[in-house]
Kinemage of the C-alpha trace (Angstrom):
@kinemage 1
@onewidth
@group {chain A} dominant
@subgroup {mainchain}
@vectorlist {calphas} color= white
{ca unk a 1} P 89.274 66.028 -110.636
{ca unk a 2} L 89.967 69.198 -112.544
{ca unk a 3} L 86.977 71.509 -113.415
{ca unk a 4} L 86.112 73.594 -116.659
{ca unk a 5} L 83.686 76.269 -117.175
{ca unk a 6} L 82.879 76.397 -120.992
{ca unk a 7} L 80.712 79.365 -122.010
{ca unk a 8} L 78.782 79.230 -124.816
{ca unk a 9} L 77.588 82.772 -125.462
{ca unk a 10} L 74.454 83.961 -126.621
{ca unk a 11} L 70.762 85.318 -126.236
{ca unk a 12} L 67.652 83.714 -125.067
{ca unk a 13} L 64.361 83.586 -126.405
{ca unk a 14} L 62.964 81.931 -129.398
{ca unk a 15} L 63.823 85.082 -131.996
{ca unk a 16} L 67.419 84.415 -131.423
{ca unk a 17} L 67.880 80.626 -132.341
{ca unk a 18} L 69.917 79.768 -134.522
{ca unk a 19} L 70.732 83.278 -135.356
{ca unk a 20} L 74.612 83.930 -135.907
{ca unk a 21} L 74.920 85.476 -132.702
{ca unk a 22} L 74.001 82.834 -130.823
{ca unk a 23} L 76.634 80.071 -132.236
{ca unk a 24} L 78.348 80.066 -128.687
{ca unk a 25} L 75.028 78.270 -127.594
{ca unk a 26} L 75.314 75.973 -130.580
{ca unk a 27} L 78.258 75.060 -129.491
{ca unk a 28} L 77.344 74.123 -126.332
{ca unk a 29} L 74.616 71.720 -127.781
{ca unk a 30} L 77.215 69.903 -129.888
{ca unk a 31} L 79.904 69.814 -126.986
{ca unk a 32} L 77.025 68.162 -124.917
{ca unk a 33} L 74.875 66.238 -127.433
{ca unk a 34} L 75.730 62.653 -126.298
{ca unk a 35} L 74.829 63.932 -122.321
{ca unk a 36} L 71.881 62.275 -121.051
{ca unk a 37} L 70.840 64.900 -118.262
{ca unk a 38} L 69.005 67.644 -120.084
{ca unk a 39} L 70.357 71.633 -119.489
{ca unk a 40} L 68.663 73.130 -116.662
{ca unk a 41} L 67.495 76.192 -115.314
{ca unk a 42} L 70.128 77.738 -113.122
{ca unk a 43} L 71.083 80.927 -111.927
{ca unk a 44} L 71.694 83.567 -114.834
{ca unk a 45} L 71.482 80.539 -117.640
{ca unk a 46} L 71.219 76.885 -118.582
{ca unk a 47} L 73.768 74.271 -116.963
{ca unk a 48} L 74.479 70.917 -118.423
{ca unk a 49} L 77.719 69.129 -116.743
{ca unk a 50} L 79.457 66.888 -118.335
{ca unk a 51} L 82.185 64.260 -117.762
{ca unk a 52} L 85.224 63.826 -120.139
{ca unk a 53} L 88.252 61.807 -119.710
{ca unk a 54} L 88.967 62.480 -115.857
{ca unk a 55} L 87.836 66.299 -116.139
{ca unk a 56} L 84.507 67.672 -115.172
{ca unk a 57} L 82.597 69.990 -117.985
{ca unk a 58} L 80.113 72.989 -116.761
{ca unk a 59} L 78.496 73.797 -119.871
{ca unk a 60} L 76.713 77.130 -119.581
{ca unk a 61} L 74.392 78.795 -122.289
{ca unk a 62} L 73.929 82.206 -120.204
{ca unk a 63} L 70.400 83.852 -120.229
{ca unk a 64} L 71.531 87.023 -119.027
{ca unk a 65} L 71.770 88.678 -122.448
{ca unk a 66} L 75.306 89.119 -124.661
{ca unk a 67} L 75.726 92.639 -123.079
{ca unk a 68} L 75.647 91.068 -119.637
{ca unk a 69} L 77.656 87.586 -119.970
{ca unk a 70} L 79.873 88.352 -117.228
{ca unk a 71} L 77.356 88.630 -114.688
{ca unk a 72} L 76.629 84.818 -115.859
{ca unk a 73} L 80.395 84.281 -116.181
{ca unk a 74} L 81.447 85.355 -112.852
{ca unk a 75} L 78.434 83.651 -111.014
{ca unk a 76} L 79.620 79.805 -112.038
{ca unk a 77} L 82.938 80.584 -111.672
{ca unk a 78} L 82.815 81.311 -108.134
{ca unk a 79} L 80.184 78.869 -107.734
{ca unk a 80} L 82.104 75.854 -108.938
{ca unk a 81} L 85.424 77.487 -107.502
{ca unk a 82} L 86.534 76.890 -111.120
{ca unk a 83} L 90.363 78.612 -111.528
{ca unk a 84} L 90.434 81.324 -114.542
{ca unk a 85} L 92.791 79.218 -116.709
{ca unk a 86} L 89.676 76.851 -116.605
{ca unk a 87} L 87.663 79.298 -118.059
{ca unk a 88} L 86.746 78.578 -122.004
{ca unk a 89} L 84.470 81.292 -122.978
{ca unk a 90} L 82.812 80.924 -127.183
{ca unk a 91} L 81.746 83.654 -129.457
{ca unk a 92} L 80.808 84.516 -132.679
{ca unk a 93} L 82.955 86.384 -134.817
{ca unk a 94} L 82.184 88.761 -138.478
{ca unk a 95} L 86.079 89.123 -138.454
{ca unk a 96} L 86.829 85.975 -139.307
{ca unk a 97} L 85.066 83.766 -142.229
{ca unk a 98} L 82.079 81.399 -141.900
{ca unk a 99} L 83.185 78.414 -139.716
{ca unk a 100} L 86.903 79.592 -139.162
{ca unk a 101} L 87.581 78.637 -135.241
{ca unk a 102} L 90.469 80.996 -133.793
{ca unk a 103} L 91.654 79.924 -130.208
{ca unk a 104} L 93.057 82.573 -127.992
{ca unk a 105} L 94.031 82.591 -124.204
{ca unk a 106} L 94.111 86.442 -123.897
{ca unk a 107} L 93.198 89.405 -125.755
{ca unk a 108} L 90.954 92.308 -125.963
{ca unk a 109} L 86.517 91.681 -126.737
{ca unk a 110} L 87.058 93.923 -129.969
{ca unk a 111} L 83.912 95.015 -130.956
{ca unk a 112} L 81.911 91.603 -129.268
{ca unk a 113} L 79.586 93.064 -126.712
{ca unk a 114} L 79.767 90.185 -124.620
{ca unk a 115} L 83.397 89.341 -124.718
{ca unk a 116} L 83.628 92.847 -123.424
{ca unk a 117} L 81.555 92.450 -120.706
{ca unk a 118} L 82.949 89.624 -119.234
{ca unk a 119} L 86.271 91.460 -119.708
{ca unk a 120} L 85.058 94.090 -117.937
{ca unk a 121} L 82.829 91.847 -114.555
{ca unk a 122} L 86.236 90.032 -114.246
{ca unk a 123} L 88.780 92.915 -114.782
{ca unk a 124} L 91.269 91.025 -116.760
{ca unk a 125} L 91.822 89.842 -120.713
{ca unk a 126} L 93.365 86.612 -118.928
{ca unk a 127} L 90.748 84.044 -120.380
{ca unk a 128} L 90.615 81.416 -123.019
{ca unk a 129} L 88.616 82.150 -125.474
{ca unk a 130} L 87.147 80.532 -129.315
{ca unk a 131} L 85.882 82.689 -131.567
{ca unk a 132} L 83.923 80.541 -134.488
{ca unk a 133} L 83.306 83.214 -137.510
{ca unk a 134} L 79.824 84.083 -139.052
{ca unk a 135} L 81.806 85.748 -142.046
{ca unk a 136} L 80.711 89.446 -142.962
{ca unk a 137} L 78.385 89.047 -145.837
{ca unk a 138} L 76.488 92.363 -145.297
{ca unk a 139} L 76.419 95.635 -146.853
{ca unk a 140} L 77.632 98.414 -144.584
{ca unk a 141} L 74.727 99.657 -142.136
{ca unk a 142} L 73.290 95.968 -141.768
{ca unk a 143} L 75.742 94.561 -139.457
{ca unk a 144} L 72.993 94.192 -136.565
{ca unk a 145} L 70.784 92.563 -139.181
{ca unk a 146} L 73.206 89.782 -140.482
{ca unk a 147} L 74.438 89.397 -136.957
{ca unk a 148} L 71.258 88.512 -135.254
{ca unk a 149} L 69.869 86.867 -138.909
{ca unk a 150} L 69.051 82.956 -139.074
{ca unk a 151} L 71.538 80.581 -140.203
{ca unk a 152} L 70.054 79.283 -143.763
{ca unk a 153} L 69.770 75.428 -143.788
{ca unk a 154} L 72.155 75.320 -146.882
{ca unk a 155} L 74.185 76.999 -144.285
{ca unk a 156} L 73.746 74.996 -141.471
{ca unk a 157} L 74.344 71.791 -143.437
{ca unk a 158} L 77.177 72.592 -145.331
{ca unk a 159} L 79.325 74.913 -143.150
{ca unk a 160} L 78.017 75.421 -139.578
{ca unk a 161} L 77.994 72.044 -138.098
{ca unk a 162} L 80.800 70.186 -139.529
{ca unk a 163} L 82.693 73.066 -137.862
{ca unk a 164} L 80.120 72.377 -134.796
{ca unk a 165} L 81.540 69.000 -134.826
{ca unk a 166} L 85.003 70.480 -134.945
{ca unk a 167} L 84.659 72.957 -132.433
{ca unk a 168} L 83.126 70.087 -129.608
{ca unk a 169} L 86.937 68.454 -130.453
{ca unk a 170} L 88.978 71.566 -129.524
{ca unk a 171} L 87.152 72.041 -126.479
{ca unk a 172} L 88.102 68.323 -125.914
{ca unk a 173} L 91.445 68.817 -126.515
{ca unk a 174} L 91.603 72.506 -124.451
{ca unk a 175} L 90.274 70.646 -121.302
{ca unk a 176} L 92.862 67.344 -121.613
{ca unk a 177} L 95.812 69.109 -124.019
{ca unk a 178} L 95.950 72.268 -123.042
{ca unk a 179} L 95.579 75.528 -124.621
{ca unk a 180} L 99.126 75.587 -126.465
{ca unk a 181} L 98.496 72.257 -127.952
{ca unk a 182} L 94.590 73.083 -128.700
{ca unk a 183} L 95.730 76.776 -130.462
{ca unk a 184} L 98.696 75.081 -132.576
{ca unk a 185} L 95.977 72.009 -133.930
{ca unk a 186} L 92.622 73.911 -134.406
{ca unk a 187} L 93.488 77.681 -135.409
{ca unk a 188} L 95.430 76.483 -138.498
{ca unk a 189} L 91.984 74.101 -139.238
């Protein structure tokens, strides 16, 4: 049975929820949502596996910090012996607009912290990868502020999870389609 690791990044601790930066980790929540076992406590983050059509789903919300995510990254991937092409890895994005979902199997971390980090613990761009955008509606010096600012409710409701919802179904489709397929359906949504 083939295995996925899907990475939703983000930070712990209570001052961070629902803050823009951590939308990898709501991600995670919706992907998972209709899984009865509970994330757990595991080594550098929170676990929740998953079963979908024939493949098996290792949902991980690391703990280690953004600036760290490929200590996290690296740990399940040699844990589960899960092959890099397996490897789905979510982040937030200012360069693209509020709820905009861009699906790419290589690339550089551009300015993302973590994406850059895991870049650099695993020495290669060669990873699938979702960036879901948190717009750029700050003035310039207050990029730290709107990134790591709460997600209004207006927000929430009217944007963030519909493309939640939408974002669980490209995972879907990158674990049983296929990136190619996946990038050709959901980037253009």
């Amino acid at each position: 049975m083939a295995k996925y690791l899907i990475v939703g990044l983000g930070n712990p601790g209570e001052e961070y929820e629902r803050s823009r930066h951590n939308i990898g980790w709501m991600v995670a929540d919706e992907l998972t949502k209709d899984v009865a076992e509970p994330f757990t406590a595991g080594r550098y983050g929170f676990v929740r596996t998953m079963r979908y059509k024939g493949r098996i789903l290792i949902v991980l919300k690391p703990t280690t910090f953004m600036n760290l995510s490929g200590k996290a990254v690296r740990y399940w991937l040699d844990m589960e012996n899960i092959p890099l092409e397996n490897l789905l890895v979510i982040s937030d994005d200012l360069d693209l607009d509020l709820g905009r979902i861009r699906i790419k199997t290589k690339g550089s971390g551009g300015s993302h912290n973590g994406l850059n980090n895991i870049i650099e613990t695993l020495n290669t761009q060669q990873f699938s990868r979702m960036r879901f955008g948190i717009g750029h509606d700050f003035n310039y010096g207050e990029q730290i502020d709107y990134v790591l600012g709460k997600i209004s409710d207006e927000e929430m409701k009217n944007t963030i999870q519909p493309r939640l919802e939408i974002a669980a179904e490209a995972i879907k489709s990158f674990v049983t389609a296929g990136p190619s397929f996946t990038m050709s359906n959901f980037n253009s949504k």
